[in-house]
C-alpha positions as CSV (number, residue, x, y, z in Angstrom):
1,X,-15.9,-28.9,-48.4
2,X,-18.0,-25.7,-48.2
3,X,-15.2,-22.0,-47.9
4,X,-16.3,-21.4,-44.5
5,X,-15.7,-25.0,-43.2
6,X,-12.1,-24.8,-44.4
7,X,-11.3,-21.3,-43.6
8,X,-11.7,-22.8,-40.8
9,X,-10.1,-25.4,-40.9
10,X,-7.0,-23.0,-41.9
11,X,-7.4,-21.7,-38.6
12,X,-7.1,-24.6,-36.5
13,X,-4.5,-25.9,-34.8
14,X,-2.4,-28.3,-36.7
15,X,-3.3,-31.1,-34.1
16,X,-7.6,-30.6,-35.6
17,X,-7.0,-29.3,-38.8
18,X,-4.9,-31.8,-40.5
19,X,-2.6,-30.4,-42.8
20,X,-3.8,-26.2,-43.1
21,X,-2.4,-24.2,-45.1
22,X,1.2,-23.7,-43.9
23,X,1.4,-19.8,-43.0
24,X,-2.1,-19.6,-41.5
25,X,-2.1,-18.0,-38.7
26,X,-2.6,-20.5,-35.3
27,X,-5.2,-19.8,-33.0
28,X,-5.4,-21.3,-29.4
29,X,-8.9,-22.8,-28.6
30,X,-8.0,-22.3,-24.8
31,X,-10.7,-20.7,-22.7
32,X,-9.8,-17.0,-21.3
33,X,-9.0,-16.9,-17.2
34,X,-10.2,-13.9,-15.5
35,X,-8.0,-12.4,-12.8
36,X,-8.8,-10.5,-9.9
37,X,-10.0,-6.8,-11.3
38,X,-8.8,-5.3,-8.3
39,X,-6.3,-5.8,-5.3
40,X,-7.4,-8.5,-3.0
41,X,-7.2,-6.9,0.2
42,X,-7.2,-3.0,0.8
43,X,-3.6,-1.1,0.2
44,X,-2.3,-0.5,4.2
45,X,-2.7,2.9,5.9
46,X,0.4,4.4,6.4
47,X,-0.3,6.8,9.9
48,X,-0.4,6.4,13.1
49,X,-1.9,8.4,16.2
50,X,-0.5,6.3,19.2
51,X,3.4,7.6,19.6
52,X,4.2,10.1,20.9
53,X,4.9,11.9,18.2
54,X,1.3,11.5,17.0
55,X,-0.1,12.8,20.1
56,X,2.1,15.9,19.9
57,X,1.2,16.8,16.3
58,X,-2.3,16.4,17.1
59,X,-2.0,18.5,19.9
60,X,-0.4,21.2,18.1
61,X,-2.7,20.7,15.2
62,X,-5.9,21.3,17.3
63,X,-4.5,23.8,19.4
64,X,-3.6,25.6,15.7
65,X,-7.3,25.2,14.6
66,X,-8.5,26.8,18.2
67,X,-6.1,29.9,18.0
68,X,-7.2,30.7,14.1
69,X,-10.6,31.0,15.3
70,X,-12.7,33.9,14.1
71,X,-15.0,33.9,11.2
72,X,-14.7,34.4,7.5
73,X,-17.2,36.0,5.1
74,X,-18.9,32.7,4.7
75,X,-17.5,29.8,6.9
76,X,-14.8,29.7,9.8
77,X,-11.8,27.7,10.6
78,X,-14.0,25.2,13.1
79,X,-15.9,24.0,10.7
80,X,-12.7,22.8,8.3
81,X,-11.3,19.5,8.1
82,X,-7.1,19.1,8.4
83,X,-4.7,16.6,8.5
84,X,-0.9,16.4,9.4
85,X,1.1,13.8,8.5
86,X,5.3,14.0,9.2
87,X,7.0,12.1,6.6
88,X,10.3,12.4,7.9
89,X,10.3,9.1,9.7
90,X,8.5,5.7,9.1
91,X,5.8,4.7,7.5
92,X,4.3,4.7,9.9
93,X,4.0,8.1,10.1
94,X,3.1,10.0,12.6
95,X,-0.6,11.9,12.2
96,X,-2.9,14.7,13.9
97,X,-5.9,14.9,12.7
98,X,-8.9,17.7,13.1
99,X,-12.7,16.2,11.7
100,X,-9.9,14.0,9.6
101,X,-12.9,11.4,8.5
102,X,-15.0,13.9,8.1
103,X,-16.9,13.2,4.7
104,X,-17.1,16.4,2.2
105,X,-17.5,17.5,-1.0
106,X,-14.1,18.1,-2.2
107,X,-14.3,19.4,-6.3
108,X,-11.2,18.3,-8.0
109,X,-8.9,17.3,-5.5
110,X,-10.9,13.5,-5.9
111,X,-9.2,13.7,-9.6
112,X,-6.1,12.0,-8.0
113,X,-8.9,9.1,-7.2
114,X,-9.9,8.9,-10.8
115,X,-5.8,9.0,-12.0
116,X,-5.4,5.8,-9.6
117,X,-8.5,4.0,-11.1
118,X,-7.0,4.1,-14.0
119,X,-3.4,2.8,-13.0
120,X,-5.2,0.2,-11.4
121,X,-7.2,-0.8,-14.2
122,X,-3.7,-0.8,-16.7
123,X,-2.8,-3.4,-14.2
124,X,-5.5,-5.0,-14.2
125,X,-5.1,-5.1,-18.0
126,X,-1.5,-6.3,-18.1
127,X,-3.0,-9.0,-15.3
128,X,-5.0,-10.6,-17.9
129,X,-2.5,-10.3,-20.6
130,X,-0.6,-12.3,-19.1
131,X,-2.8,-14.9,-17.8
132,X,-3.8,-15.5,-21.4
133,X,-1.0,-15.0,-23.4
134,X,-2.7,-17.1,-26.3
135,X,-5.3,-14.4,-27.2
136,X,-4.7,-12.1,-30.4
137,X,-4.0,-9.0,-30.7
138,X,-6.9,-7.9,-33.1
139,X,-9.4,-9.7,-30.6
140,X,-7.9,-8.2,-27.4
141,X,-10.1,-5.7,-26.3
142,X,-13.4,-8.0,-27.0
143,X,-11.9,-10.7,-25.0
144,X,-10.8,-8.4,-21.9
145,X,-14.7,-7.3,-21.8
146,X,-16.4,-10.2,-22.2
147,X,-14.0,-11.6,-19.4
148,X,-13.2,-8.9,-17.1
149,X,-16.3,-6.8,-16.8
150,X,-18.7,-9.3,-15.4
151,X,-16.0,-9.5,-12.3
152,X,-16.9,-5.6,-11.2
153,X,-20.0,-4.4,-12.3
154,X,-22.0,-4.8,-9.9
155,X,-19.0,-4.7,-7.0
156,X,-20.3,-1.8,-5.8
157,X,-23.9,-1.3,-4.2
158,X,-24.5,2.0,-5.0
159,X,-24.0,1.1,-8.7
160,X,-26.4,-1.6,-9.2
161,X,-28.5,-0.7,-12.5
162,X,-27.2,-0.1,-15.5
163,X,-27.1,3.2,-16.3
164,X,-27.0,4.2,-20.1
165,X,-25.7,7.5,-21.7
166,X,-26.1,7.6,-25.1
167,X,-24.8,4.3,-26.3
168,X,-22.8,3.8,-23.6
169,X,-23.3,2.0,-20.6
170,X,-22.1,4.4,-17.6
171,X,-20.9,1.6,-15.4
172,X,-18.2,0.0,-18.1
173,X,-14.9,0.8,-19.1
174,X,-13.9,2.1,-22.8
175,X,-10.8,-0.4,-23.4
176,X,-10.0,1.1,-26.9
177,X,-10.3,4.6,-25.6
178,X,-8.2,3.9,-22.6
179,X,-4.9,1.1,-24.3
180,X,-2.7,0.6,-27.4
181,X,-1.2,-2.9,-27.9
182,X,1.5,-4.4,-29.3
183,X,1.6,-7.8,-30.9
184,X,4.3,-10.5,-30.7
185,X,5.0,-12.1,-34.6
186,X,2.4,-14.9,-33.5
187,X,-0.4,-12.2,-33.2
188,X,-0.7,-12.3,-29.5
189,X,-0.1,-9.2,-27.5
190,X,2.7,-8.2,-26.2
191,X,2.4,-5.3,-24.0
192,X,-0.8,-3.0,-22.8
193,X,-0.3,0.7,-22.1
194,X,-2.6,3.8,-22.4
195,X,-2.6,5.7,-25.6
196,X,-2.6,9.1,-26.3
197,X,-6.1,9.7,-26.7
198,X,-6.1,8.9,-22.8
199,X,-2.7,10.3,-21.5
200,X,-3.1,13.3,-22.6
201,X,-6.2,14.3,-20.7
202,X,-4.8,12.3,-18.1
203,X,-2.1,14.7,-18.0
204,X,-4.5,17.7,-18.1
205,X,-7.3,16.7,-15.8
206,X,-4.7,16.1,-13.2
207,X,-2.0,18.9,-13.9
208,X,-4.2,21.7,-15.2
209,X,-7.1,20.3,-13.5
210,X,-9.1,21.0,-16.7
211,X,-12.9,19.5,-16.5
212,X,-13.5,18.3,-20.3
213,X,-10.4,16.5,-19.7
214,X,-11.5,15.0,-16.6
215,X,-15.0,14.0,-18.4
216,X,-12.4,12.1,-21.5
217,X,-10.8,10.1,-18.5
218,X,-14.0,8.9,-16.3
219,X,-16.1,8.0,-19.6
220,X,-12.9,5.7,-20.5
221,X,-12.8,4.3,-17.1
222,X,-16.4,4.0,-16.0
223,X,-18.1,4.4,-12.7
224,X,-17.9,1.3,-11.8
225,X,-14.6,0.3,-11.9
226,X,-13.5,3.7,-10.6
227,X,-15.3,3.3,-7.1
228,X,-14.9,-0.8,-7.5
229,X,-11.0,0.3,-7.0
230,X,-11.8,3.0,-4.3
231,X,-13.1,0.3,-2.7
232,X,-11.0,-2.6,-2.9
233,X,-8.5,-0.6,-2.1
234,X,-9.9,1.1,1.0
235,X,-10.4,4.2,0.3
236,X,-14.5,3.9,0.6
237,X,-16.5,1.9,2.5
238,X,-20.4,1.3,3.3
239,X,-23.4,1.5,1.7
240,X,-26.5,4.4,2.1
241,X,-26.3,6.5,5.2
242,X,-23.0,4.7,6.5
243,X,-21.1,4.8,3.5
244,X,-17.6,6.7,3.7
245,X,-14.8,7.2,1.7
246,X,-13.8,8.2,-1.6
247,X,-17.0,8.5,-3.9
248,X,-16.8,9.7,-7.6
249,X,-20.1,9.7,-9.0
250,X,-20.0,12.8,-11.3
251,X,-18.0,13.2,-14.7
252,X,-16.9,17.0,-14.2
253,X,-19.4,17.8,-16.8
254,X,-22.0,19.3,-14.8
255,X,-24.7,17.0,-16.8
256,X,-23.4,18.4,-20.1
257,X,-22.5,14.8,-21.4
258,X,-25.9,13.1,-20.4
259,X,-24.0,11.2,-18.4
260,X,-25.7,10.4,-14.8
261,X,-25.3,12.0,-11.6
262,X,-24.8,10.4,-8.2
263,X,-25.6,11.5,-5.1
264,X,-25.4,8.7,-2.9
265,X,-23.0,9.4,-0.5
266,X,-23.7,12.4,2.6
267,X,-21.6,15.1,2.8
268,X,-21.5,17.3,5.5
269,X,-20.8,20.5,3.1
270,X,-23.0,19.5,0.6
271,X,-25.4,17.4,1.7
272,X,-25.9,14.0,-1.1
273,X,-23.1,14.7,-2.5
274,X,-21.5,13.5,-6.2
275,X,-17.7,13.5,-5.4
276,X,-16.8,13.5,-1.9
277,X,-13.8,12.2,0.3
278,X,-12.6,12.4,3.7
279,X,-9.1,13.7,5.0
280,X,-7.8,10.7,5.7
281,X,-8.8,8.4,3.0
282,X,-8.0,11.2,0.1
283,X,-4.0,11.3,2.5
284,X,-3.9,7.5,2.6
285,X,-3.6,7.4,-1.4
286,X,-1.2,10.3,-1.1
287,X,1.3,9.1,1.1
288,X,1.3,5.2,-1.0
289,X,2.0,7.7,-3.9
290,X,4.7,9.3,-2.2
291,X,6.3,5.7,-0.6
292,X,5.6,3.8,-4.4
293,X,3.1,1.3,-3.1
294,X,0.1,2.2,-4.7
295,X,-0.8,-0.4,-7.7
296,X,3.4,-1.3,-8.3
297,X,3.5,-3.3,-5.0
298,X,2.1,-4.9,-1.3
299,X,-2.0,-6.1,-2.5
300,X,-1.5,-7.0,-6.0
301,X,-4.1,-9.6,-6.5
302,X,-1.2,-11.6,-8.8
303,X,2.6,-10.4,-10.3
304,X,2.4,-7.3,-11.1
305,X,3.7,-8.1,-15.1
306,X,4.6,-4.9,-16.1
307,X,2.8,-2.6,-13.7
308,X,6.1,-1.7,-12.1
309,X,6.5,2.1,-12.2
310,X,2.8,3.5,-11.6
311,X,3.6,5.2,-9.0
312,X,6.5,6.9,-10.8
313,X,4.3,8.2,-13.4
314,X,1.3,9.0,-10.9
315,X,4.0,11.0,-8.6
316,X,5.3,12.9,-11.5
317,X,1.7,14.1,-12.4
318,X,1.0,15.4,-8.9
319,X,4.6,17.1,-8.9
320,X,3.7,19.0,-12.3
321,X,0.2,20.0,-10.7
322,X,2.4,21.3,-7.8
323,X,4.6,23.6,-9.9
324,X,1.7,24.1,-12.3
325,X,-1.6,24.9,-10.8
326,X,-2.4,26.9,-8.0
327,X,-2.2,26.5,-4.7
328,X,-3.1,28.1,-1.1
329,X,0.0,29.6,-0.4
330,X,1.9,32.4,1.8
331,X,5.1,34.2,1.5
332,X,6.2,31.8,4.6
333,X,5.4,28.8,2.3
334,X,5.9,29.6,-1.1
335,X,4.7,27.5,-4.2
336,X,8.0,25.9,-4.3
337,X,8.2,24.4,-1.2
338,X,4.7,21.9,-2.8
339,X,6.2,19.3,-3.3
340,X,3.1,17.4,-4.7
341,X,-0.1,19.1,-4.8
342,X,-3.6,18.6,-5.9
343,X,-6.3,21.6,-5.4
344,X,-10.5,21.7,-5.6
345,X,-12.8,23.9,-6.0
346,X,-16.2,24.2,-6.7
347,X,-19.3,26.5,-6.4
348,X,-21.9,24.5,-3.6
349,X,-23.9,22.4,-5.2
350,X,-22.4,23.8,-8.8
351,X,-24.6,27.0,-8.2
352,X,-22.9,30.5,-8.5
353,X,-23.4,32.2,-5.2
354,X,-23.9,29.4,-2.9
355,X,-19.9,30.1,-2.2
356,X,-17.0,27.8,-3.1
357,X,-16.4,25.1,-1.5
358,X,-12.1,24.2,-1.5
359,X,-9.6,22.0,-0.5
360,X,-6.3,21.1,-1.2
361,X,-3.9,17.7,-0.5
362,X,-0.3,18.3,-0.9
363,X,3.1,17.1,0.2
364,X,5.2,19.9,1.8
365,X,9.1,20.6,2.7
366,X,10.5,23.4,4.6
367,X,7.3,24.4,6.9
368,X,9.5,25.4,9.4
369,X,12.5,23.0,9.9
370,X,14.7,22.9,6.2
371,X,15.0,19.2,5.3
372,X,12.2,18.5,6.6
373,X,8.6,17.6,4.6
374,X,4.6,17.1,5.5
375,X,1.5,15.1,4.3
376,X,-1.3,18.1,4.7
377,X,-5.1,17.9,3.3
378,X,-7.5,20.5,4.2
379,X,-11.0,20.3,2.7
380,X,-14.4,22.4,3.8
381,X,-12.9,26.0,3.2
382,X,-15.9,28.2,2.1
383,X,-15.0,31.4,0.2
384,X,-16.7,33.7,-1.8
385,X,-14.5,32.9,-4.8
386,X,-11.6,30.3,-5.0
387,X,-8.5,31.1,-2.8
388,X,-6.0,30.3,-5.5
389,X,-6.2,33.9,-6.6
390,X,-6.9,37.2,-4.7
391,X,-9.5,36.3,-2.3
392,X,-11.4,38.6,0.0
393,X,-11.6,36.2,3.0
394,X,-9.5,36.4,5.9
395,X,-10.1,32.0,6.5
396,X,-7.7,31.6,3.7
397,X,-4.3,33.3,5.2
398,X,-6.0,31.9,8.4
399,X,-5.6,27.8,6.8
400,X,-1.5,28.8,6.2
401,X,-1.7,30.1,9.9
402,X,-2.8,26.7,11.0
403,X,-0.2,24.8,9.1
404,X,2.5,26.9,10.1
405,X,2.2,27.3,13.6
406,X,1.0,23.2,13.8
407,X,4.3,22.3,12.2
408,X,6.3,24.9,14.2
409,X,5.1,23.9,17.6
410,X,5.3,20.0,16.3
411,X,9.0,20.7,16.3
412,X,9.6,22.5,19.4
413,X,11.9,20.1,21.2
């Protein structure tokens, strides 16, 4: 018998290999399952504008917007997009809304869309793992691509051709880049997570909202599972003209990486725009942040095996970026009533001079009542430079205006 006939043989099941050697290693010849890459039916929006409650928020809301009026040194209030959601009851929860669907170019604020991608694709991960608990450890990562891929990368229209940079095909997740496992004394795995090559600019692209980071994070992901999960989880929708949604088709890098650009999706800031999102979609994966049902429960394609707890980690990111980062604030409504908070901004079109283009999406206590806390996006805000600092224009005391006087006439008995 030839060596590579009976290492072969060693590797065999007992049952075909007769009598191997007896601390080779065993090695299933099962076929690999694929599971559902994303949820099977979109996560469940949490607001509603029929009570009401609803009708008086957006009442006050719009009537905020009309008072604030006026014009800044490059935009005005009218032309913003807000959102007001009252936590303190439900879900549902009660919502005004002002160009709420609205769809924009919103910078870094869509980097809380690129942190769910990848909780979803961790679950995803542990999915498999678990539907083939037979594969080794060592061959892991092969297995999950050759698998899993093929289920998502074309799931998205606007991603149809593959798209190379470098060596890399855009479209496709990094699994090495992204996971560490663990293996049970059999070989198999025992447990998927993300390693520190990935949690730390995880950490930073969402906290610090640092760019390079956020590059690290999307290259690991890839763009087509990151908008395959916007969209099987609602959060986009439609193809060409009509699409809507959620869309990250740029790597924060400005074309630095060679990676590809996307403009598919219009934008009514920035015309085909590469990241864009719409009050109420970027709100929706907020407030199933804030509740713990995004990824950990309530679509989950299958059990959830070990997923439990995404939302913790997800909710502590966006707390740290609350306390961490700036934010459009006021004496009235001071950093530390954010409860959760991500900020963007961005030069239109990436070109100095064009103005910046900002918004915000936060979670907010103590408006006006104490006790009592708010669901707010904002996105459209044109400035000369980005309001976090000292900004000349009077539309960015105006926004805190509108939230203020919303919320206090929202509470009015």
């Amino acid at each position: 018998m030839n060596s590579t006939l009976s290492d072969l043989m060693v590797l065999l099941p007992n049952a075909l290999a007769g009598n191997p050697h007896p601390n080779a290693p065993i090695i299933s010849t099962a076929i690999p399952v694929a599971v559902d890459p994303f949820p099977t039916s979109a996560y469940p929006d949490l607001f509603e504008t029929s009570s009401a409650s609803a009708t008086k928020l957006n009442n006050a809301l719009n009537a905020a917007v009309t008072a604030a009026g006026g014009s800044g040194l490059m935009g005005n209030i009218s032309t913003m997009a807000f959102l007001i959601a009252d936590l303190n009851s439900g879900p549902q929860f009660p919502m005004g809304g002002y160009h709420e669907t609205e769809v924009d170019f919103i910078a870094s604020e869509a980097k809380v869309a690129v942190m769910y991608a990848a909780f979803e694709l961790r679950s995803m991960a542990r999915r498999f793992m678990a539907a083939n608990s037979f594969i080794q450890n060592a061959d892991f990562f092969k297995v999950l691509d050759s698998v899993q891929t093929p289920k998502f990368l074309n799931f998205v229209p606007q991603i149809t051709s593959a798209m190379m940079a470098g060596s890399r095909d855009a479209r496709k997740p990094d699994y090495p880049s992204l996971f560490t496992t663990t293996a049970k004394p059999d070989g198999t795995v025992a447990s998927v997570d993300f390693n520190s090559s990935f949690t730390n600019p995880l950490t930073q692209m969402v906290v610090m909202s640092d760019d390079p980071s956020s590059t690290t994070c999307i290259h690991a992901v890839g763009f087509s599972y990151l908008n395959g999960a916007l969209k099987a989880g609602g959060f986009f929708t439609g193809s060409g003209a009509t699409s809507n949604g959620v869309w990250v088709g740029s790597d924060y890098s400005n074309g630095a990486s060679g990676w590809p650009t996307l403009r598919v999706v219009k934008s009514e800031n920035d015309g085909m725009a590469t990241i864009t999102g719409t009050c109420r979609q970027m709100a929706k994966i907020m407030a199933l942040i804030f509740t713990g049902q995004l990824v950990d429960k309530g679509t989950s394609s299958a059990a959830d095996n070990g997923a439990a707890g995404s939302c913790a980690e997800m909710k502590k990111l966006v707390s740290d970026a609350a306390q961490r980062l700036c934010v459009l604030t006021s004496p009235s409504i001071p950093q530390s009533n954010f409860v959760l908070n991500k900020v963007g901004y961005a030069f239109k079109g990436l070109t100095p001079g064009n103005g910046v283009i900002n918004s915000q999406l936060s979670v907010i206590k103590d408006v006006a009542a104490t006790g009592h806390t708010y669901l707010i996006t904002w996105q459209n805000l044109v400035t000369p430079n980005e309001p976090c600092g000292i900004s000349s224009d009077p539309n960015t005391a105006k926004v805190i205006q509108v939230i203020g006087n919303a919320i206090t006439a929202y509470e009015k008995p």
